[in-house]
N, C-alpha and C positions, 0 to 999 in steps of 0.2 A: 728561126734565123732571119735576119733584117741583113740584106746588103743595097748597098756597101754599110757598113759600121758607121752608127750613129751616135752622138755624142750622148755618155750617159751619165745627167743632173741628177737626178734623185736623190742621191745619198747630200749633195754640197747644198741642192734646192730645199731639202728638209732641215737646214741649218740654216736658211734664209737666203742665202746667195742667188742673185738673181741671174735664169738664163730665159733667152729670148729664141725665138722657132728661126731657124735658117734654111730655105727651102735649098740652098747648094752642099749643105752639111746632113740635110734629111733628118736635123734633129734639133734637140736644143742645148745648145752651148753655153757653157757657162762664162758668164761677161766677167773676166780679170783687166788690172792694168800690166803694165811694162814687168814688174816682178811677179806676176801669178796669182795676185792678193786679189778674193772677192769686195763686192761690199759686207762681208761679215769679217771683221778686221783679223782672225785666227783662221778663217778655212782659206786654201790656196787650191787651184787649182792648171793642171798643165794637159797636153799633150791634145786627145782628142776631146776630151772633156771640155777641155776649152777653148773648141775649136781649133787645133794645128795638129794637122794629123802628117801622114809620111816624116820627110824628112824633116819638116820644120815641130816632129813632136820632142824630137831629143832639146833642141835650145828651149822650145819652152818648159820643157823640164831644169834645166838647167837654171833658168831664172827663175821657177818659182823656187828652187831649192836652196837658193841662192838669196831668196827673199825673204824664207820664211827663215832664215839665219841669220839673216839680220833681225828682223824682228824677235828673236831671241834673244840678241847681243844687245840689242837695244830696251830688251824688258817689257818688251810688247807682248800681248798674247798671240 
């Protein structure tokens, strides 16, 4: 067990998406912009994962959710 809860890449980093060591997150985060979107234009990621954890994980959830529907709507993968 790791406390506090580090952010877990693995699974988005193995698809290319780049995350970077945050010595205040104790982990490594995965880099999104403003909707959730990595640089691999189909993986998204939110909450801890992508650095915003507590309260600020539900909006980043919200945004990537919010993003990766658009990129749906829009015929993007």
């Amino acid at each position: 067990m790791a406390l506090p809860p580090a952010p877990l890449h693995e699974l988005a980093s193995q698809a290319g998406a780049q995350a970077r060591f945050s010595a205040g997150l104790g982990g490594f985060p995965i880099a999104v912009d403003a909707s959730g979107r990595t640089n691999v234009p189909w993986v998204f990621a939110a909450g801890r994962a992508a650095g915003a954890g507590g309260a600020r994980a539900a909006d980043s959830g919200a945004r990537a959710g919010v993003g990766a529907a658009d990129g749906v709507r829009a015929g993007r993968p």
